[in-house]
C-alpha positions as CSV (number, residue, x, y, z in Angstrom):
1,X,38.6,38.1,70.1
2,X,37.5,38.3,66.6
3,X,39.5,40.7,64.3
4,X,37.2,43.4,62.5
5,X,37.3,44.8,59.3
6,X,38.3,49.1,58.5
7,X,37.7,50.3,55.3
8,X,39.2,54.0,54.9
9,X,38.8,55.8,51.6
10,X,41.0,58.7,50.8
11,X,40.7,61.7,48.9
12,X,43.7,62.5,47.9
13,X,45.0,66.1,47.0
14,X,48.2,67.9,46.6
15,X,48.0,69.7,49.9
16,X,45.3,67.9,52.2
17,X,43.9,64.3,52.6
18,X,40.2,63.6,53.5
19,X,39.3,60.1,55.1
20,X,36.4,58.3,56.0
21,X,36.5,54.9,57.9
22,X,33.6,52.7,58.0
23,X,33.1,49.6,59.8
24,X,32.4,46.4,58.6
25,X,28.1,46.9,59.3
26,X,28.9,50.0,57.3
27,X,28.5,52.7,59.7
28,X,31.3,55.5,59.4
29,X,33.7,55.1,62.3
30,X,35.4,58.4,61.7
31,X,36.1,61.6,59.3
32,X,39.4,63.0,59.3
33,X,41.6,65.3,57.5
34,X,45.3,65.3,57.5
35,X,47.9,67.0,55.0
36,X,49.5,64.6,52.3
37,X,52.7,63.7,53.8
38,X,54.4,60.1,55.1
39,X,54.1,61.1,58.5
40,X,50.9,62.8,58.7
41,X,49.6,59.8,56.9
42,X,51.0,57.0,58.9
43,X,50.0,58.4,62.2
44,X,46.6,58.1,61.1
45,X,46.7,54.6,60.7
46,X,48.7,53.8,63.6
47,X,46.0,54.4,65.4
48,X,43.5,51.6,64.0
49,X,43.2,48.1,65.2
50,X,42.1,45.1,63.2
51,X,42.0,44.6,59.0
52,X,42.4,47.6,57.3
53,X,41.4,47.7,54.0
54,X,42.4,51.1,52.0
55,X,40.9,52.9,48.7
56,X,41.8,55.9,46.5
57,X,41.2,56.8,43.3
58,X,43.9,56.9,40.6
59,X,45.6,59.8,40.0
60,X,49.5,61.6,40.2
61,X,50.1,60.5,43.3
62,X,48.6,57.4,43.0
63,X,51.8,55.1,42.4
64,X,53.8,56.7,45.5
65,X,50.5,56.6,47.7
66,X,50.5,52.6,46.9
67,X,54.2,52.6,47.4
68,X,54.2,53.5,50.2
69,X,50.9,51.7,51.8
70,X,51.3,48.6,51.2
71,X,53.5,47.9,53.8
72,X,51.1,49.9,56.5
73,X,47.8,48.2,55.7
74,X,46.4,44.9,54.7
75,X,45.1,45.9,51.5
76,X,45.4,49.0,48.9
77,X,43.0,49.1,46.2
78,X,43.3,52.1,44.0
79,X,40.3,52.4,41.6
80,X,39.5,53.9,38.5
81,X,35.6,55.9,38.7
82,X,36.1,57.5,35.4
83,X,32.8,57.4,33.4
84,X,30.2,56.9,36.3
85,X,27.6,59.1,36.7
86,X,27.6,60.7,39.7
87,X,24.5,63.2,39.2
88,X,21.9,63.9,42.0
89,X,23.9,64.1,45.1
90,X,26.3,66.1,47.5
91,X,29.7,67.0,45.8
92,X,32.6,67.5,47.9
93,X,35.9,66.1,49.2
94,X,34.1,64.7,52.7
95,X,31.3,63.2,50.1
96,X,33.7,61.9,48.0
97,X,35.2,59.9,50.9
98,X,32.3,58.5,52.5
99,X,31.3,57.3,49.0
100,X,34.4,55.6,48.1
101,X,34.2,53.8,51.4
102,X,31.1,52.4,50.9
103,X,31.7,51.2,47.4
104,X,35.2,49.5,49.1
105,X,33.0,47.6,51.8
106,X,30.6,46.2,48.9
107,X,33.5,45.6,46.7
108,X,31.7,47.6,44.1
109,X,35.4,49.4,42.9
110,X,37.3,48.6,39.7
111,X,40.6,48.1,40.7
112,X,43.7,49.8,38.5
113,X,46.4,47.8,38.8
114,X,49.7,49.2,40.3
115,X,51.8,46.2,41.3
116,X,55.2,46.0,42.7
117,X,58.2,48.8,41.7
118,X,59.5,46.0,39.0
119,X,60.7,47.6,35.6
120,X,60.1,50.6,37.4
121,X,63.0,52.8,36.0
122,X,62.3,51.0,32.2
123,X,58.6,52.7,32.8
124,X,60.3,56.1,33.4
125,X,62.3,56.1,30.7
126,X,59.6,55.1,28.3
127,X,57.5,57.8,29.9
128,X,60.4,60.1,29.1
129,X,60.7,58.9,25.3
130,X,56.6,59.5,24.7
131,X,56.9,62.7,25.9
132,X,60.0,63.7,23.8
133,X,58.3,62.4,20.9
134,X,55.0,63.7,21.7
135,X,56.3,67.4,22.4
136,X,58.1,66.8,18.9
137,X,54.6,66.1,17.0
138,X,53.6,69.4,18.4
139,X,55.7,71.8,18.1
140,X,55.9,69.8,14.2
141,X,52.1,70.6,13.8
142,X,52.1,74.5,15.1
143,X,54.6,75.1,12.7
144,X,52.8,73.6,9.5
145,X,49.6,75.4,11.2
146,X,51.4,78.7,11.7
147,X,51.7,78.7,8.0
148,X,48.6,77.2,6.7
149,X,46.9,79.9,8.5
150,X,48.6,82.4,6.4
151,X,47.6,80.6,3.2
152,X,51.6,79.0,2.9
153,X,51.1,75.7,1.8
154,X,54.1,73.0,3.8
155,X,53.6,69.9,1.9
156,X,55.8,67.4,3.1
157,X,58.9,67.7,5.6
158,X,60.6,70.1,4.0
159,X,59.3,72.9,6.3
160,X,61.1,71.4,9.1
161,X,64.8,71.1,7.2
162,X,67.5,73.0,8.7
163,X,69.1,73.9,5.5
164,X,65.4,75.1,3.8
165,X,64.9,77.4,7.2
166,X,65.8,81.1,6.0
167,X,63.8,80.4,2.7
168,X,60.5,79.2,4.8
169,X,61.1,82.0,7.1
170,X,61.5,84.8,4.4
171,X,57.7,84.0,3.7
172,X,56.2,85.1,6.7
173,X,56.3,89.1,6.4
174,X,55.6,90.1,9.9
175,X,58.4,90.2,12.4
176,X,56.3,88.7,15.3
177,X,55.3,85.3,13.1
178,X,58.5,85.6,12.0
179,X,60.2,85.3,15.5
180,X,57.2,83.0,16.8
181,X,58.4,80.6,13.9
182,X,62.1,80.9,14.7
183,X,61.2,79.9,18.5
184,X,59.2,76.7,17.6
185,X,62.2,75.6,14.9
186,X,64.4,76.4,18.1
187,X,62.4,74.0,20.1
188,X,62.1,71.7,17.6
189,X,66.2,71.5,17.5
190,X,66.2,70.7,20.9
191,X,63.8,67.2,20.9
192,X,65.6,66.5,18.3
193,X,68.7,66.2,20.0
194,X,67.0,64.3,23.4
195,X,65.0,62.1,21.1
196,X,67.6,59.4,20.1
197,X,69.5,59.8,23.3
198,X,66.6,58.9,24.9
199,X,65.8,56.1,22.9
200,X,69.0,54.4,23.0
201,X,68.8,54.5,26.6
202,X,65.7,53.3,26.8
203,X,66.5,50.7,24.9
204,X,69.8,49.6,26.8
205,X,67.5,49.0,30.0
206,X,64.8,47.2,28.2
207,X,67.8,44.6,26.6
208,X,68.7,43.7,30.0
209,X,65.6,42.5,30.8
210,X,65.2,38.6,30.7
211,X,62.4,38.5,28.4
212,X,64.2,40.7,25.9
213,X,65.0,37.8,23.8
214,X,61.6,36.3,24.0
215,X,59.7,39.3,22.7
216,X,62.6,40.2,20.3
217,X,62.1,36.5,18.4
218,X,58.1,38.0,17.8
219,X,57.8,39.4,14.1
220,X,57.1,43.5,13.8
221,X,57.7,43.7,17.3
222,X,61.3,46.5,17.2
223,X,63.2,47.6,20.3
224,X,61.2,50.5,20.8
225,X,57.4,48.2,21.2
226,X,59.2,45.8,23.1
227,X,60.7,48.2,25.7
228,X,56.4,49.9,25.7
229,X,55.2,46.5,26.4
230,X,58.0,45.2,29.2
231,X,57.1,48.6,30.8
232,X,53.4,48.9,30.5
233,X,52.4,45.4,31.2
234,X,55.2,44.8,33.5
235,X,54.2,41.1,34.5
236,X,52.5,38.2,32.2
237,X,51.1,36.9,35.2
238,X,48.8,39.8,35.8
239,X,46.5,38.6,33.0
240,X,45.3,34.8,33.3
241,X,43.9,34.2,30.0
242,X,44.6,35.8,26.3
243,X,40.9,37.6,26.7
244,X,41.8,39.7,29.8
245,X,44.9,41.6,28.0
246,X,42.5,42.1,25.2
247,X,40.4,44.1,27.5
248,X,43.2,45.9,28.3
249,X,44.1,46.5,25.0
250,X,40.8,47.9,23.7
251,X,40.4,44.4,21.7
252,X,37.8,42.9,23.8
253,X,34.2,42.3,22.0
254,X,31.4,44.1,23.3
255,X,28.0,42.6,23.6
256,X,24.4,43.3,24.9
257,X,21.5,40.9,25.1
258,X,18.1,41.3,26.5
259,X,15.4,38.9,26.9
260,X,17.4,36.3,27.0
261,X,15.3,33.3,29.0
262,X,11.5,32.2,28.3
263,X,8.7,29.7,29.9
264,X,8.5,26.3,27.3
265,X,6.5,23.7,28.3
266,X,6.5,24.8,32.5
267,X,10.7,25.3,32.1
268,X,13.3,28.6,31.7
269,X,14.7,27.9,28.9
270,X,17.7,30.7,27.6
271,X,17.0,31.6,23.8
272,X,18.8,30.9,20.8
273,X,19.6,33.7,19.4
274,X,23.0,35.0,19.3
275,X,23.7,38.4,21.4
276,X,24.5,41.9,19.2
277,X,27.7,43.2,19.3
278,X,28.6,46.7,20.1
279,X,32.2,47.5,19.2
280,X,35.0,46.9,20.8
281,X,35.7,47.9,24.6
282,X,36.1,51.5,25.1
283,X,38.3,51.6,28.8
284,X,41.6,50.4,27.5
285,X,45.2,51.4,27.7
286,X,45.7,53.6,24.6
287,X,49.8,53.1,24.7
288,X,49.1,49.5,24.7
289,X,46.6,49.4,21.6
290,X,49.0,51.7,19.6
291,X,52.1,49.2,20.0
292,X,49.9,45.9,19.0
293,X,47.7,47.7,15.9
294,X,51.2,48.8,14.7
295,X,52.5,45.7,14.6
296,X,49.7,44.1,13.5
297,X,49.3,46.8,11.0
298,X,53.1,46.5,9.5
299,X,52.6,42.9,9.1
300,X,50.1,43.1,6.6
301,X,52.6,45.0,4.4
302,X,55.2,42.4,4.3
303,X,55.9,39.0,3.0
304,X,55.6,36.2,5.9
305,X,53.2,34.3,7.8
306,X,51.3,36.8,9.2
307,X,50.6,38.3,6.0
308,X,49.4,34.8,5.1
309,X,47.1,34.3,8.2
310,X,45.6,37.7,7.5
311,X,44.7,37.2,3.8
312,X,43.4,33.8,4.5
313,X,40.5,35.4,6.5
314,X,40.2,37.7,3.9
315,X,40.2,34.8,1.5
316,X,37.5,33.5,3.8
317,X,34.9,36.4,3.2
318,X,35.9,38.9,6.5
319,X,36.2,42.3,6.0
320,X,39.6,43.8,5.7
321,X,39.1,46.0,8.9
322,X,37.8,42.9,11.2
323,X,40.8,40.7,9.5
324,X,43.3,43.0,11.1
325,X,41.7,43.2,14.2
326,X,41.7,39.4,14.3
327,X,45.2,39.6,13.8
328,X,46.1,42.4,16.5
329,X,44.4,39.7,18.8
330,X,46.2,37.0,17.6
331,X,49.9,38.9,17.9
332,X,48.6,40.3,21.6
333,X,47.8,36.4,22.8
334,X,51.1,35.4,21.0
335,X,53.3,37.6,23.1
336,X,51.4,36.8,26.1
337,X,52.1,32.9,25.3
338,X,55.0,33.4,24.6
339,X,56.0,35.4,27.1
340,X,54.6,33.4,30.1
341,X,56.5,29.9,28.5
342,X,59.9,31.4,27.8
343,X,59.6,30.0,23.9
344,X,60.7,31.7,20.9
345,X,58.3,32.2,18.1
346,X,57.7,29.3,16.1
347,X,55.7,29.9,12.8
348,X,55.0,26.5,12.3
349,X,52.2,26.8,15.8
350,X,50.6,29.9,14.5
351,X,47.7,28.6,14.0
352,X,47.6,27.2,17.5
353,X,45.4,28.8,20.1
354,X,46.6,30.7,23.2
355,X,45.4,30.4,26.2
């Protein structure tokens, strides 16, 4: 008996599920709605026979939806939609579904990847230290704001000194600012205190880690980029070449070409000129980006090798802006070498291309 082919999509929200399943000729088997919970969720795939092929979209409970499929169905693709157009037809939850599941059965998704729980508590606790610091850049900036906006110029960080409080705080006259101020410096006290206990464990879990010492051994890279990196990218092996992590990174070219074949002498024959760039990709990881242009960006500043690759091509006639770009690729493909090979860095081969 041959074995068919499901494909459910799910919309997922915080109280209730919607589902549509369509068959493998694409007509929709069934519509269902269930409430967001193991059980609820499991019975409704008990129920199905054959391949089952599942899609949702990515979101908060993205990661424990995954979790917790990938052991009920054959395959869990969650996918990313931002940016599509989606004018000029019915919006709802029961759309939404039937939508998703057609896209699934033409494999017209782009698939976010989630992976196994691996480095999963590292990923936490670097979550935890970018919000710390994050909430600590804002409560930073309302406080300079609070005064700029009463014509009380904070150049500096003295604003933010314990010991200069009572004479920043004598400048605001009305009792409300006054207390408003004394909340955020309150606040402020507090990350401060979380922040390097955070850190250093943070740290600690990203040292035990087997490719600690690898990624330690890369120039610019500290304990705080290396622990981002183990966390975000989890797994070497989840980008085949150099040029797939720079599309994750926000480093990959973008091109466009049009006319790009003509008729010679009764043959198509593809035309010589070279496509136009446009940028770089837009739909990166942001983290990512941040922890390879700072690198990148500090070694320019210092004596070494990179500093020499990057005013070679400066030498050569590129623009200072492209020449650091260039280098952010070439210390992203580094680590990825690297990383995948178990070798140290070498200086001497870094000239050498990565695959």
């Amino acid at each position: 008996m041959k074995r068919t082919t499901k494909y459910v999509a799910l919309d997922v929200h915080q109280a209730m599920t919607v589902a549509s399943v369509r068959e493998e000729s694409g007509k929709i088997l069934a519509r269902s709605i269930f409430p967001t919970e193991e059980q609820a969720i499991l019975e409704f795939f008990r129920g199905m026979r054959g391949s089952i092929h599942v899609t949702f979209e990515e979101g908060t409970q993205a990661q424990w939806l995954y979790d917790f499929l990938v052991g009920v169905v054959d395959r869990v693709l969650v996918c990313d939609r931002r940016g599509e157009k989606r004018q000029g037809r019915r919006k709802d939850d029961q759309a939404d579904a039937d939508e998703l599941s057609e896209l699934l059965r033409r494999g017209g998704l782009r698939a976010v990847y989630h992976g196994s729980p691996h480095r999963s508590t590292l990923r936490e606790l670097t979550r935890t230290y970018q919000n710390v610091v994050e909430d600590s850049t804002r409560v930073m900036l309302r406080l300079k704001a609070m005064f700029r906006a009463r014509g009380i110029k904070t150049p500096g960080r003295r604003v933010y000194h314990p010991k200069d409080r009572e004479e920043w705080l004598a400048k605001l006259e009305d009792d409300g600012v006054r207390l408003r101020a004394q909340t955020l410096y309150a606040q402020l006290d507090v990350l401060r205190e979380l922040r390097p206990k955070v850190k250093a464990t943070m740290v600690a879990e990203a040292r035990r880690d087997p490719a600690w010492a690898v990624l330690g051994s890369i120039p610019f890279l500290g304990p705080v980029r290396i622990a981002l990196i183990l966390a975000i990218m989890r797994t070497p092996w989840r980008f085949p070449t150099k040029r797939n992590l720079w599309a994750y990174c926000g480093l990959a070219v973008v091109t466009h070409s049009s006319s790009d074949y003509e008729w010679v002498d009764g043959q198509v024959v593809r035309r010589r000129r070279a496509p136009m760039t446009r940028g770089l990709n837009r739909n990166y990881n942001r983290e990512l980006k941040d922890v390879f242009k700072g690198a990148a960006t500090a070694a320019t500043g210092r004596p070494g090798p990179l500093l020499d690759y990057y005013e070679g091509m400066v030498a050569r006639g590129m623009r200072e802006e492209l020449a650091r770009v260039t280098l952010t690729r070439k210390l992203t493909a580094l680590t990825l070498r690297l990383w995948k090979k178990g070798e140290h860095y070498d200086p001497a081969k870094l000239t050498k291309q990565a695959r």
